[in-house]
C-alpha positions in Angstrom: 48.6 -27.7 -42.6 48.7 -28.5 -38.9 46.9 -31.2 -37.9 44.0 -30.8 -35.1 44.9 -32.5 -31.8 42.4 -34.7 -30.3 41.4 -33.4 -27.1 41.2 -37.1 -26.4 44.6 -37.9 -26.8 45.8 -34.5 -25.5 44.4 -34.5 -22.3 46.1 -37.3 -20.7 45.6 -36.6 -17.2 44.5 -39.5 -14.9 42.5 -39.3 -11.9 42.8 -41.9 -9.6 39.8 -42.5 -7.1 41.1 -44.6 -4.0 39.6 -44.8 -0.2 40.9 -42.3 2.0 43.7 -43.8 4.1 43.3 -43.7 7.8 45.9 -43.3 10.6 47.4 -39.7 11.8 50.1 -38.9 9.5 47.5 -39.4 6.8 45.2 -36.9 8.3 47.8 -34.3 9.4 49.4 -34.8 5.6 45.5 -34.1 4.4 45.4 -30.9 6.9 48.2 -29.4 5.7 47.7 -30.2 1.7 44.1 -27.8 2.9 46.5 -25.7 5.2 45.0 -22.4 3.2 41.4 -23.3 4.4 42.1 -22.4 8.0 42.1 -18.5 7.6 38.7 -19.2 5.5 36.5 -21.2 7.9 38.1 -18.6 10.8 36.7 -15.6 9.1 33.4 -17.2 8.5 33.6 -17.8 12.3 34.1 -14.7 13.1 31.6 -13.1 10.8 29.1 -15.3 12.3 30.1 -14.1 16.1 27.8 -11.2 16.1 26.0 -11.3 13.4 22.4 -9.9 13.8 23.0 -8.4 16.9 22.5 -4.1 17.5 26.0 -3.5 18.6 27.7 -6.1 16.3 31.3 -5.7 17.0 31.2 -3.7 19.8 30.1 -6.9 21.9 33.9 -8.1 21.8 34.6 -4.9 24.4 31.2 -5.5 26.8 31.5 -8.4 27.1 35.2 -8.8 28.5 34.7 -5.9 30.1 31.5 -5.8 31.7 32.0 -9.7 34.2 35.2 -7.4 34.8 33.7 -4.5 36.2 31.0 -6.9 38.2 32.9 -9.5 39.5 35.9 -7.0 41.1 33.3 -5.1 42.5 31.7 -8.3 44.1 34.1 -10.3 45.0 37.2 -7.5 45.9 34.6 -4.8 46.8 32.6 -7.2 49.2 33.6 -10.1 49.9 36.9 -8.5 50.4 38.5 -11.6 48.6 42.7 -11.7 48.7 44.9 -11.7 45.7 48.3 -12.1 47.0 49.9 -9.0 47.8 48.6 -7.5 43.8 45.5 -5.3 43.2 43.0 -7.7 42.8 41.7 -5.9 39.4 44.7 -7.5 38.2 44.2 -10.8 39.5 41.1 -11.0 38.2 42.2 -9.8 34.5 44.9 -12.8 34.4 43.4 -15.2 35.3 40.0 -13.9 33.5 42.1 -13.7 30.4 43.3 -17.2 30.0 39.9 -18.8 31.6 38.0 -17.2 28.6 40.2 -18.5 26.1 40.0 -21.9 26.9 35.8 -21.1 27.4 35.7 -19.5 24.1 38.2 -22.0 22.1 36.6 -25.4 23.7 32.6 -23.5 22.8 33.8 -22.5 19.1 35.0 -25.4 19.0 32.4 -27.8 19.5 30.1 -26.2 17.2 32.6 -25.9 14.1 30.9 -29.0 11.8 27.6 -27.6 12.6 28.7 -24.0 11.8 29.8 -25.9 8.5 27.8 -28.4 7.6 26.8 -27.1 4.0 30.5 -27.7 3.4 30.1 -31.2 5.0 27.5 -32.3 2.7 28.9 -30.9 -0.7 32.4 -30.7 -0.9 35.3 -32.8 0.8 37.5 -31.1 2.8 39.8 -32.4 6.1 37.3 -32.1 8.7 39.9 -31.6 11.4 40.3 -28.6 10.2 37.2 -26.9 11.3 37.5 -27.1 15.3 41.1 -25.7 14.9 39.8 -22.7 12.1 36.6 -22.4 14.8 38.7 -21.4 17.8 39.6 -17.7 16.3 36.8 -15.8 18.1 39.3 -17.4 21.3 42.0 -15.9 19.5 40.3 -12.4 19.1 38.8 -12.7 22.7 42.4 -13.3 24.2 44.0 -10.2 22.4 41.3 -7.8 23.6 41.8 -9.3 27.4 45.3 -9.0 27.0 45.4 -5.4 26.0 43.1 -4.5 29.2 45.7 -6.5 31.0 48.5 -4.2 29.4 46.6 -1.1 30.3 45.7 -2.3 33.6 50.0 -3.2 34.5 50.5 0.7 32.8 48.0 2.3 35.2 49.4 1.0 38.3 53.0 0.9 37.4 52.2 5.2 36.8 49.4 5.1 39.7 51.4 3.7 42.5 55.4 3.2 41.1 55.0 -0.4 41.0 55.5 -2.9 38.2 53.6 -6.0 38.7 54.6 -7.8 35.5 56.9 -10.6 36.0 59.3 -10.5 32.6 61.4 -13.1 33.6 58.2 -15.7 34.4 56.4 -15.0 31.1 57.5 -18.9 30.0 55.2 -20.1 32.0 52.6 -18.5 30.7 53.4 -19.6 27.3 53.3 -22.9 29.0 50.2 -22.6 30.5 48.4 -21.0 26.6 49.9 -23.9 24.6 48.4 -26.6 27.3 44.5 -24.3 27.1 44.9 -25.4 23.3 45.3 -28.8 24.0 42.7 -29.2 25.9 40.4 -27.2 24.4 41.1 -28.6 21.1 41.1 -32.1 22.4 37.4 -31.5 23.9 36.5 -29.7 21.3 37.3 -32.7 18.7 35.0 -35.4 21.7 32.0 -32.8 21.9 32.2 -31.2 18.1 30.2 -34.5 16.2 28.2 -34.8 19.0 27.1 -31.3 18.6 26.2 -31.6 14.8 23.4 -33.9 15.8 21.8 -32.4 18.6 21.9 -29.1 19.9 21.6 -30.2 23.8 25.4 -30.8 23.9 26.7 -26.9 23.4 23.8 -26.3 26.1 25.0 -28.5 28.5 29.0 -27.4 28.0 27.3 -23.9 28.8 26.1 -25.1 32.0 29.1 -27.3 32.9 31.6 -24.4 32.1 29.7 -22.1 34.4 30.0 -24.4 37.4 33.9 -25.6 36.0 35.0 -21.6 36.4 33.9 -21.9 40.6 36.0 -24.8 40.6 39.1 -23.2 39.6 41.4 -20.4 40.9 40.2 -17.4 38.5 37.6 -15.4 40.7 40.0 -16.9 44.2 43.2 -17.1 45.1 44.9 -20.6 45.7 44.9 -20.2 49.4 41.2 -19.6 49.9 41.4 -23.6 50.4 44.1 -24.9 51.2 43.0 -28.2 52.7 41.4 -28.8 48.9 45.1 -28.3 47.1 45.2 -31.9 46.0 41.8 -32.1 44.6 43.3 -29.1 41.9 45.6 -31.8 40.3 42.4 -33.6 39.0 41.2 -29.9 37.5 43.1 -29.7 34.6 42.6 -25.8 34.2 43.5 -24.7 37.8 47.1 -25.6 37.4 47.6 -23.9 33.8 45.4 -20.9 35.1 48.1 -20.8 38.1 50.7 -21.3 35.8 49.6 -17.8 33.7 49.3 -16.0 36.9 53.0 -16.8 38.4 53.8 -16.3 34.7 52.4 -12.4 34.1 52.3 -11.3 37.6 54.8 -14.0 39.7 52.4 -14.5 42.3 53.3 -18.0 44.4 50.7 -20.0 43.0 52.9 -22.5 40.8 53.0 -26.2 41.5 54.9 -28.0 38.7 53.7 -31.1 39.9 50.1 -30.4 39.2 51.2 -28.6 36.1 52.4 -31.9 34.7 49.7 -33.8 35.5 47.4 -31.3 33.7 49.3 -32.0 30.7 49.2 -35.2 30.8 45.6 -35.0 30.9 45.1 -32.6 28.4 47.4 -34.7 26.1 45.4 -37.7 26.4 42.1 -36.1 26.0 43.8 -35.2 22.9 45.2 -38.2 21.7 41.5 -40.1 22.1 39.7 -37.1 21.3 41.4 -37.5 18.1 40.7 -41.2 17.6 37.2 -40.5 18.2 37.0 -37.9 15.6 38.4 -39.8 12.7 36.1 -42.4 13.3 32.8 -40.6 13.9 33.2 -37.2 11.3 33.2 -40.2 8.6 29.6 -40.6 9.1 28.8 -37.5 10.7 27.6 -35.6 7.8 25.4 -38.7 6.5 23.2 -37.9 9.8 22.5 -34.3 10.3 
């Protein structure tokens, strides 16, 4: 007769307990070993976008839409602002488009921990994870603004026989999306642990985003000001928002010199934003 095992002896797995090591290969290693958790916290994002509201998903249309409608009517309609040589419905749309991303990914952002703080407090998981996994409503915001932009370049082109996309520039406006990620990411990762303690931080990047859009190129074109050119190198967002116009619709707008600085900018807000994070998301959920 077979002898019993003991379940003692059998199970001879070891578990190790040990401090979680610090630096930034240790914490990208930990992000993706929890890779699979991204497309989890982004859903719960985006369930949580209009939840409670009447229209529920039908805000993702209105609200793109709706500043659209209101803003060409204002500022093309009477104020009878320029837009280099292209319908200014266009203008508006591009540059719209990639403002709103960086808006929506940097506001997402900053509130990932608290959107997740029951996680915080009962199970570990790499916390870097959340302002990345946050910025999907950005994500879903972008593809609806780029398919008005689409149908917008599809009217004219039948409308008036003209093709305002710029093929051969669209680089540049991959350019200009990859450096809205960087810096939204990197504020996102100075404002997020901030946020989880008080509530007065995502009101006050509300306000500061609503004067920050007046302050670059989106509503205007470049040469509204032109004495003021140099103060748009120390605005990270005018340069990439210039960038995405001369990439979709090649208007002259492109400086590569302020482009550069803006990623140097956005790189270092990064890098620190990062260095901040690992050392306050330690505590962070120890104080909400």
């Amino acid at each position: 007769m077979d002898s019993v095992p003991d379940p003692a002896v059998a199970d001879s797995t070891v578990w190790v307990i040990e401090p979680r090591r610090e630096g930034l290969k240790a914490r990208l290693r930990d992000v993706w070993r929890y890779r699979r958790l991204v497309r989890f916290f982004a859903i719960k994002t985006l369930q949580k976008l209009y939840a409670g509201t009447v229209l529920g998903w039908g805000w993702l249309f209105i609200r793109p839409l709706l500043p659209l409608l209101v803003n060409t009517l204002v500022f093309a309609g009477v104020l009878k602002v320029g837009s280099y040589g292209v319908p200014y419905f266009l203008f508006l749309v591009t540059g719209t488009a990639i403002w709103e991303f960086f808006a929506s990914a940097f506001t997402w952002g900053t509130r990932s921990l608290q959107l997740n703080r029951a996680f915080m407090t009962r199970i570990y998981v790499p916390r870097l994870i959340m302002p990345l996994a946050a910025m999907s409503p950005a994500f879903f915001n972008l593809a609806i603004s780029l398919s008005v932009l689409v149908a917008a370049l599809i009217y004219y082109r039948a409308t008036t026989g003209i093709n305002h996309l710029t093929p051969p520039n669209l680089g540049w406006a991959l350019v200009a999306l990859a450096l809205t990620i960087v810096l939204a990411l990197g504020l996102s990762l100075w404002t997020s642990v901030p946020a989880l303690q008080a509530r007065d931080v995502r009101f006050t990047i509300g306000y500061v985003l609503g004067f920050w859009v007046f302050l670059t190129p989106v509503l205007y074109p470049l040469n509204v000001a032109p004495e003021r050119q140099w103060l748009l190198a120390l605005n990270p967002m005018a340069a990439i928002v210039n960038a995405f116009k001369y990439g979709v619709l090649g208007i002259p707008v492109l400086n590569v010199q302020h482009l550069a600085v803006s990623a140097a900018i956005g790189m270092a807000i990064l890098v620190s934003g990062f260095w901040f994070f690992s050392r306050a998301e330690a505590t962070a959920a120890d104080k909400v």
